[in-house]
C-alpha positions in Angstrom: -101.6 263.6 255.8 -99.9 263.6 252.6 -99.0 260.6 250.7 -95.5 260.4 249.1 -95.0 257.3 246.1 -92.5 255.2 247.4 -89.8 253.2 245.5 -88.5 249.8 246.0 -84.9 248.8 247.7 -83.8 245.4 247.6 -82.6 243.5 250.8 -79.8 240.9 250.9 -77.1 239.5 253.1 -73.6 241.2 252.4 -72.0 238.3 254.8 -73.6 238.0 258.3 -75.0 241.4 257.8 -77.5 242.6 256.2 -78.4 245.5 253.3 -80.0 247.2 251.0 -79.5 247.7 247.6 -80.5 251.2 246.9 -82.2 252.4 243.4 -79.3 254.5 241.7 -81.3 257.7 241.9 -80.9 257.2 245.5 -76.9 257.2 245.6 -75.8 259.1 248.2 -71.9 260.3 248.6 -70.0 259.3 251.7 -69.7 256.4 253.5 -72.3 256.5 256.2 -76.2 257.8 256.3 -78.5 258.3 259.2 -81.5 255.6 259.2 -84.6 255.4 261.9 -87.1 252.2 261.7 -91.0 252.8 261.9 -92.2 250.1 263.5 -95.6 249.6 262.9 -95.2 250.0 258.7 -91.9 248.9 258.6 -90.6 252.0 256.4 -86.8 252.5 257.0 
C-alpha cells in the first residue's frame, strides 16, 4: 500500500454550515468539487 504525505485543511463554520479552508496550493477553479468521506480514518 503506498503512503501519500498528507497536508493540513482547516475546518470552521461559514454560518450554519460548515467548511474547509483549503491550503492555497490546493485552489481549485470553479465553483463546485466532488468529495467522498472514508469513514473509518476520517480522510475527506
Amino acid at each position: 500500500m503506498a503512503v501519500y504525505p498528507l497536508d493540513i485543511a482547516k475546518i470552521f463554520m461559514n454560518g450554519r454550515s460548515q467548511a474547509i479552508r483549503l491550503p492555497k496550493e490546493y485552489r481549485l477553479e470553479g465553483s463546485e468539487v466532488y468529495i467522498k468521506k472514508i469513514e473509518d480514518t476520517g480522510t475527506l
